[in-house]
C-alpha positions in Angstrom: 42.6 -9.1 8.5 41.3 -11.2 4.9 37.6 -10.0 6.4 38.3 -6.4 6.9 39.9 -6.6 3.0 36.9 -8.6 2.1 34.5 -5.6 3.6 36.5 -2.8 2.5 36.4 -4.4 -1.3 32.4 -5.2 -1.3 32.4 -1.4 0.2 34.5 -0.3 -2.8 32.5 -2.2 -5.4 28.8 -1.1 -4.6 27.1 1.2 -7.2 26.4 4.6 -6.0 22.7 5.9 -7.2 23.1 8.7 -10.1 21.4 11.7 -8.1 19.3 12.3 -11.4 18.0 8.7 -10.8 17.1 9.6 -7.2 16.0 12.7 -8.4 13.7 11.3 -10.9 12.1 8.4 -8.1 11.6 11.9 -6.1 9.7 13.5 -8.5 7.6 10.7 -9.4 6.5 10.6 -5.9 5.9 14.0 -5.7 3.8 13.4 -8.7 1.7 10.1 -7.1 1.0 12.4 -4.3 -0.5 14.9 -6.0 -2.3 12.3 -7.9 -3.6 11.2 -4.6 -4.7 14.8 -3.3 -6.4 15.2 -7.0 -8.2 11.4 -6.3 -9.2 12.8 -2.5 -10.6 16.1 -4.1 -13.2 14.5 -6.6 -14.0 11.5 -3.7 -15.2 14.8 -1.4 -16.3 16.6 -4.4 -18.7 13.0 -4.7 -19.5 12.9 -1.0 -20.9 16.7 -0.6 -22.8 16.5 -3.9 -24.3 13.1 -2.4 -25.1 15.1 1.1 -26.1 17.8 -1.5 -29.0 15.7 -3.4 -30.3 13.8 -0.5 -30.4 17.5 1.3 -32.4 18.9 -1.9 -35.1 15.8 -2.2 -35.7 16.2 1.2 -36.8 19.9 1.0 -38.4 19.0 -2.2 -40.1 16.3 -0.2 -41.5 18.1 2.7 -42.5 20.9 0.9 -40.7 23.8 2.6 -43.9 26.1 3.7 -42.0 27.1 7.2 -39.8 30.1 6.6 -38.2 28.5 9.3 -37.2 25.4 7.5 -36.4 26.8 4.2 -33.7 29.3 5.9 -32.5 26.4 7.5 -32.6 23.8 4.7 -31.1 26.8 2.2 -28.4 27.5 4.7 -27.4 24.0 4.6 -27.8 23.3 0.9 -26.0 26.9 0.4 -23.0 25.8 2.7 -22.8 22.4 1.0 -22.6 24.3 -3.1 -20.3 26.7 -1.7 -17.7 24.2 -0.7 -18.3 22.0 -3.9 -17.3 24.8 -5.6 -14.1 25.6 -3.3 -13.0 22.1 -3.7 -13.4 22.0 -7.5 -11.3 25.1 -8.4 -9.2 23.6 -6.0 -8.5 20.4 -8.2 -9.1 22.8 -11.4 -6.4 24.8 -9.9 -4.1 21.6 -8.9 -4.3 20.7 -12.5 -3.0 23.7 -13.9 0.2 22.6 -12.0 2.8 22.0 -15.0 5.5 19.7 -13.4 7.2 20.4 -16.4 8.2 23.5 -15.7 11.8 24.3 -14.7 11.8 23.3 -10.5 12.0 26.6 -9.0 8.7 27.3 -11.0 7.0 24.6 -10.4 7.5 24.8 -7.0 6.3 28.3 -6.6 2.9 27.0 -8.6 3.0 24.5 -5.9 3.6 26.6 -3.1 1.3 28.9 -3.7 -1.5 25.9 -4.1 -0.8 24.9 -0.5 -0.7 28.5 0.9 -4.2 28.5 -0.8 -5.7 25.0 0.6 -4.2 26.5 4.1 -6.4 29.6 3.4 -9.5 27.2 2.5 -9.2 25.2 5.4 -8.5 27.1 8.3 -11.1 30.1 7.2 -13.6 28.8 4.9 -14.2 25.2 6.2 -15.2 26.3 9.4 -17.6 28.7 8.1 -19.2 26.7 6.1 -19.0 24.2 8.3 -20.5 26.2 11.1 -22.9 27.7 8.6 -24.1 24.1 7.7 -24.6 23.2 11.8 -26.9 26.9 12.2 -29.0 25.3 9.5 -29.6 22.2 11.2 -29.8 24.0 14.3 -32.9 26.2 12.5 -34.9 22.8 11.8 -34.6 21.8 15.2 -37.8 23.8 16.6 -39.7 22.0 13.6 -38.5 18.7 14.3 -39.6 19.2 18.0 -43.0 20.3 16.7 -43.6 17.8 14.4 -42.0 14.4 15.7 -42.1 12.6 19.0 -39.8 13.8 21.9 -37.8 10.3 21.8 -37.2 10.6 17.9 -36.4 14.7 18.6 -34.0 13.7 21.2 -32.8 10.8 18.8 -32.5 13.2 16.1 -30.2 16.2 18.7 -28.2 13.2 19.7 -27.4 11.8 16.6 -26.9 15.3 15.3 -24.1 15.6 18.1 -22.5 12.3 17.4 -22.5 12.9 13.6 -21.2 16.3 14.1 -19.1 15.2 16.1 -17.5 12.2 14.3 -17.1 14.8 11.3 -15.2 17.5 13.1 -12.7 14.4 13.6 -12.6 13.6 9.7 -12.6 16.5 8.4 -9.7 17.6 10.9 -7.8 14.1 9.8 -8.1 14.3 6.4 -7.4 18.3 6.2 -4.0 17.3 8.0 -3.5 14.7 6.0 -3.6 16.4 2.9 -1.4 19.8 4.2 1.3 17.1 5.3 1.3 15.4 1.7 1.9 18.7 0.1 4.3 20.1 2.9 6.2 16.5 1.7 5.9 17.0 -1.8 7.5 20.6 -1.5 10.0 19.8 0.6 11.2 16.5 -1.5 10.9 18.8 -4.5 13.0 21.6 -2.8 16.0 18.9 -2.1 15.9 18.1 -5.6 16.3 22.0 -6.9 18.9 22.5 -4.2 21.0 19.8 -5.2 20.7 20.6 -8.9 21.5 24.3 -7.6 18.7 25.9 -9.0 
């Protein structure tokens, strides 16, 4: 009996979180994360704009006199600026999120950011996406002219594989990031509720 008086007493005398203190740890993870999807936007903001300048010296390079090559080459380098662009009014736009507005606000702002990135990704990354393989696709007849058939078939094959191993990554970190917001909101939405705002 002295044990089940000596469990209910340490029961008794724990100390119960404040829910603003909880409330507060919620938010500041909310925050990290979208620290973390502003971090991821400028890291693929720096990867395309790499893909971007090694793209551009290489049709500086070579010269472009094929039609043929520059239509391909511009539809690449075209898909590549237009989703730089997307992804930095994207973290433009996740910056104008004020977290210091009252909670149902702020979670509108941040609402209507993920209903936008949904928007990006399902429509726009796959066309530009797709536009960017049709471009490579268009230098393939000039690759075949101009370069042995093991290095073309080298070339198709790698250009598979690559594609390939993109598709995956793209798909990953696209996920990735919906989830993380999806978390934030719904972290974020506990909070309001249990303030009853």
């Amino acid at each position: 009996m002295k044990e089940f008086d000596n469990m209910i007493s340490g029961w008794k005398n724990q100390t119960i979180p404040a829910s603003a203190n909880k409330a507060n740890d919620i938010a500041n993870l909310a925050q990290k994360r979208l620290k973390d999807t502003e971090r991821k936007h400028v890291a693929t903001i720096a990867v395309l704009g790499t893909t971007l300048l090694i793209l551009t010296a290489f049709a500086i390079y070579t010269g472009g006199k094929s039609s043929l090559f520059v239509a391909g080459i511009g539809l690449m380098i075209a898909a590549l600026g237009a989703r730089i662009a997307v992804e930095w009014w994207s973290s433009v736009q996740l910056k104008k999120l004020n977290i210091r507005e009252d909670s149902s606000n702020y979670l509108k702002q941040l609402t209507g950011f993920y209903q936008t990135r949904k928007k990006i990704h399902s429509i726009f990354t796959v066309i530009t996406f797709g536009l960017y393989v049709v471009g490579f696709g268009m230098l393939l007849p000039l690759f075949k002219a101009s370069l042995s058939s093991g290095f073309f078939i080298y070339i198709i094959v790698s250009g598979v594989v690559v594609f390939g191993v993109l598709i995956y990554f793209i798909r990953k970190k696209i996920n990735e990031e919906l989830k993380n917001l999806s978390l934030t909101i719904n972290e974020l939405s506990s909070i309001a509720e249990s303030f009853g705002e």
